[in-house]
C-alpha positions in Angstrom: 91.4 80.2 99.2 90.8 78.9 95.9 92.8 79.4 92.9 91.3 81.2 89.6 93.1 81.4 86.2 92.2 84.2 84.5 93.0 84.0 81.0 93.3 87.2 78.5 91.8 86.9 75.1 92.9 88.6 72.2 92.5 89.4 68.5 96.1 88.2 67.1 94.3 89.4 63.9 93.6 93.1 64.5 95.7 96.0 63.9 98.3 96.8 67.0 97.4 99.4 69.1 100.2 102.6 68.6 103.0 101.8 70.6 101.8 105.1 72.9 99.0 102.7 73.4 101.1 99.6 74.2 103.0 101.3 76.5 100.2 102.7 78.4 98.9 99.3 78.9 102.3 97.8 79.8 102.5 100.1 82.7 98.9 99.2 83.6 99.4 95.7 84.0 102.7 96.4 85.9 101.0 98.0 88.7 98.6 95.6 88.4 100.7 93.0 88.5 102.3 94.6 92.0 99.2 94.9 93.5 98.3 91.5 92.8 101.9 90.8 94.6 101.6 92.9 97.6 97.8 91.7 98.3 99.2 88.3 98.5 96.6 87.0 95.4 99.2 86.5 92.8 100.3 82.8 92.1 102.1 82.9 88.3 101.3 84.9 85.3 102.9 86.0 81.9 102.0 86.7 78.3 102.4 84.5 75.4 103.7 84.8 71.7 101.5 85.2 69.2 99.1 81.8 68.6 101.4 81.5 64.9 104.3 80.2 67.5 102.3 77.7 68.6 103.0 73.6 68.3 100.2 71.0 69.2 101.5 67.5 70.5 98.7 65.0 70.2 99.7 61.2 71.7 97.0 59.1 70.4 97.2 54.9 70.3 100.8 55.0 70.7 102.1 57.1 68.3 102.5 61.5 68.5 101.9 63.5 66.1 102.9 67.2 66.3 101.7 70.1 63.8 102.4 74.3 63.9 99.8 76.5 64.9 97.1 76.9 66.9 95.0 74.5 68.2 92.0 75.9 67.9 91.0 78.0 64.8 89.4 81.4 66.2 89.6 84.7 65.9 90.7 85.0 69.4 93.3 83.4 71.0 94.9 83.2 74.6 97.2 86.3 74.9 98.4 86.1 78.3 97.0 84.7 82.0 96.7 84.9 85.3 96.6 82.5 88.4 95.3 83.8 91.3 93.8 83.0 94.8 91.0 84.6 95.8 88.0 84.0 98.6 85.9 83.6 96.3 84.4 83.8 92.7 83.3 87.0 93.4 86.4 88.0 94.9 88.3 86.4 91.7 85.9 88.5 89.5 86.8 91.8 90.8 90.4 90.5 90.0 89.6 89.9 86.4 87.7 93.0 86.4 91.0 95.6 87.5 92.9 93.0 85.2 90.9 93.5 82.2 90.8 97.2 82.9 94.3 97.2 82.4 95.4 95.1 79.5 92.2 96.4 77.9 91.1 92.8 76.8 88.6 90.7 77.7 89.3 88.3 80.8 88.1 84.5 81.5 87.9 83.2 85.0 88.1 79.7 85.6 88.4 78.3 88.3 90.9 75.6 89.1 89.8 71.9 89.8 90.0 71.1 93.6 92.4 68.1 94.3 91.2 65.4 96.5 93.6 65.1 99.9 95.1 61.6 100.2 
């Protein structure tokens, strides 16, 4: 089985949902989250704070240089993730596809770099 992350996008910038909304999709990705659990495909996951709580640690020739905020200037940022195992892409796409249906964002699958055996 190969491992996916599947990364949830968001606009930080737009206005919140009502919190009828936010609960709705809370208890979504709960049961999403279980069933991920009980079918055996969920590795880690979790959501993140807004991007504004972000700090950026760059080592370069020696020397590091930290700054606040984002690393990348976008209107969307990571929100949350994923890692999961699946079969297959396919397999990792229907993830992302029940995923996304739940947190009601859009959802990047990647997958994860295989590591040579020694």
């Amino acid at each position: 089985m190969a491992q996916y992350l599947l990364s949830v996008h968001t606009d930080w910038d737009a206005e919140p949902p009502p919190p009828e909304v936010m609960e709705q999709a809370f208890g979504a990705v709960d049961a999403f989250n279980a069933d991920l659990m009980t079918s055996g495909a969920f590795v880690f996951g979790g959501g993140l704070h807004p991007p504004s709580t972000a700090t950026v640690v760059r080592a370069q020739d020696g020397e590091v240089l930290t700054t606040d905020g984002p690393y990348a200037e976008t209107k969307e940022q990571l929100g949350g993730f994923w890692i999961v195992e699946a079969a297959d892409l396919d397999a990792a796409l229907d993830i992302a596809a029940r995923g996304s249906s739940a947190c009601g964002q859009p959802v990047e699958v990647r997958p994860f770099q295989e590591v040579p055996e020694s």
